[in-house]
C-alpha positions in Angstrom: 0.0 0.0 0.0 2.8 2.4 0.8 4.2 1.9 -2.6 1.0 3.9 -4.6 1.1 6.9 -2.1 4.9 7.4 -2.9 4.4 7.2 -6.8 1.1 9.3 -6.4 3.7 11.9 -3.9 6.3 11.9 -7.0 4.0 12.9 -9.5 2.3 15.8 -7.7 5.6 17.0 -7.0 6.9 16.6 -10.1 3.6 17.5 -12.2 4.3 21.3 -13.2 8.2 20.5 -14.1 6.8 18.0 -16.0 3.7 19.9 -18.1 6.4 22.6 -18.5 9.0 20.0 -20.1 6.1 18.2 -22.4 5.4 22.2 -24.0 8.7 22.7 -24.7 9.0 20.1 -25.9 5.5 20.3 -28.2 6.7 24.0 -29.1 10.2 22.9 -30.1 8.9 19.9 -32.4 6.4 22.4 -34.1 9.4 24.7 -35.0 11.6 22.1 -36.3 8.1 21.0 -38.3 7.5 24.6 -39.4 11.0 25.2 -40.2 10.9 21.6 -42.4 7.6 22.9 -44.4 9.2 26.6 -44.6 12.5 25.0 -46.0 10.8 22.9 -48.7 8.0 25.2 -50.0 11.3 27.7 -50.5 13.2 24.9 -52.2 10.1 24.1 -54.3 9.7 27.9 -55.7 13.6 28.2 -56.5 13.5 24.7 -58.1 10.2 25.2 -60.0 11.1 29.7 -61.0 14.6 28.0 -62.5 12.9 25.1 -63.9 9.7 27.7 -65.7 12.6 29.8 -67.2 13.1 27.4 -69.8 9.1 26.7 -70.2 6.0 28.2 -70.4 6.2 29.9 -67.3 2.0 30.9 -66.4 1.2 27.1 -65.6 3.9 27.1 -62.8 2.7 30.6 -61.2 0.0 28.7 -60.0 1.9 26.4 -57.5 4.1 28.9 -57.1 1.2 31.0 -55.4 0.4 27.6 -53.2 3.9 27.6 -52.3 4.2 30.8 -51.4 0.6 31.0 -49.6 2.0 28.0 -47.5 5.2 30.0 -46.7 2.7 32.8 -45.3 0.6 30.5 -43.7 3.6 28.9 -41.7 5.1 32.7 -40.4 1.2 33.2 -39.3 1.6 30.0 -37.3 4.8 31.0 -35.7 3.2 34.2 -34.9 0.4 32.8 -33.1 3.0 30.8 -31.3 5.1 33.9 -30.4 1.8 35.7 -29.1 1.0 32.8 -26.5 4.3 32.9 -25.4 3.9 36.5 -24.4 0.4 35.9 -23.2 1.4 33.2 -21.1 4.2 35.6 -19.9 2.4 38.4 -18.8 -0.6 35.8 -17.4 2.2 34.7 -15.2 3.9 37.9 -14.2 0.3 40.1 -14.0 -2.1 38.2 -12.4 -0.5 34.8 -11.3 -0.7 31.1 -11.9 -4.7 30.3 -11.6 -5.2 33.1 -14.1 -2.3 31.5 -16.1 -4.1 28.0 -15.6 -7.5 29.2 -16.8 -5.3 30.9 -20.1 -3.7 27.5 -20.8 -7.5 25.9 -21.0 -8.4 28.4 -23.5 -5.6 27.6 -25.9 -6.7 24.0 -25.4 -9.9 24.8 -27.0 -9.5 28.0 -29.0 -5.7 28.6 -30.1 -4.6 25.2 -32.2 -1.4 26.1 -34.2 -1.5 22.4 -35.6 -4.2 23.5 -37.7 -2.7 26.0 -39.5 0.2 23.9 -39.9 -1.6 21.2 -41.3 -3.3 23.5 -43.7 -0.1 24.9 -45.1 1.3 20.7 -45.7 -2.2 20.9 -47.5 -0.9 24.0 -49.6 2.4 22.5 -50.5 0.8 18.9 -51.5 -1.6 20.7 -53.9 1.2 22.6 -55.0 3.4 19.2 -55.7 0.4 17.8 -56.9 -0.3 20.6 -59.7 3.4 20.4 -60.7 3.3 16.6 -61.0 0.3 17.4 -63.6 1.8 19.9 -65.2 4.9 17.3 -65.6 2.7 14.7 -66.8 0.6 16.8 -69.2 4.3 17.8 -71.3 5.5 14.1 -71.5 2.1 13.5 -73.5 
């Protein structure tokens, strides 16, 4: 019996290190993800602007806009993250940690960066998408 009250003792003490470690950790895999997305819809528009230099350029302007609406898309989503961190700041510093709690189960419900992520990978797969039909549509 004495065994569950120390495990249960443990994890109350170690509970707020631990939520604190888990959204770092959360924020720090969404910027390496955002950064992977940026890098890639850059690398797309410099491969594809070199590549329509040589071809009818128009056809490409169109995932080209994609690309670059995704690029957009991801600096929003960092900016969303950038203004919770501040919130969460000055929750903190301004009015305490039960005012901070309360803020944190508002972003649970109300602030998703992951959606705005996902909808830029949408951008660039339509945009890989329109080039591999564009690509397709020359061979025939």
């Amino acid at each position: 019996m004495d065994e569950p009250s120390k495990q249960d003792d443990f994890g109350e003490r170690n509970r707020w290190p631990l939520a604190e470690f888990y959204l770092k950790r959360s924020e720090h895999s969404a910027n390496f993800l955002r950064t992977l997305l940026f890098a890639l819809s850059g690398g797309a528009i410099a491969f594809i602007a070199n590549k329509a230099m040589s071809d009818n350029a128009w056809p490409h302007s169109v995932s080209i806009l994609f690309f670059a609406i995704s690029i957009a898309t991801l600096a929003w989503s960092w900016e969303v993250q950038k203004s919770k961190s501040i919130s969460r700041f000055k929750k903190l510093r301004d009015e305490g940690f039960d005012s901070y709690l309360k803020q944190e189960k508002t972003y649970e419900t109300k602030c998703r960066n992951y959606i705005i992520d996902r909808f830029a990978f949408a951008l660039i797969i339509i945009g890989f998408c329109i080039e591999y039909v564009l690509i397709i549509c020359k061979t025939r």
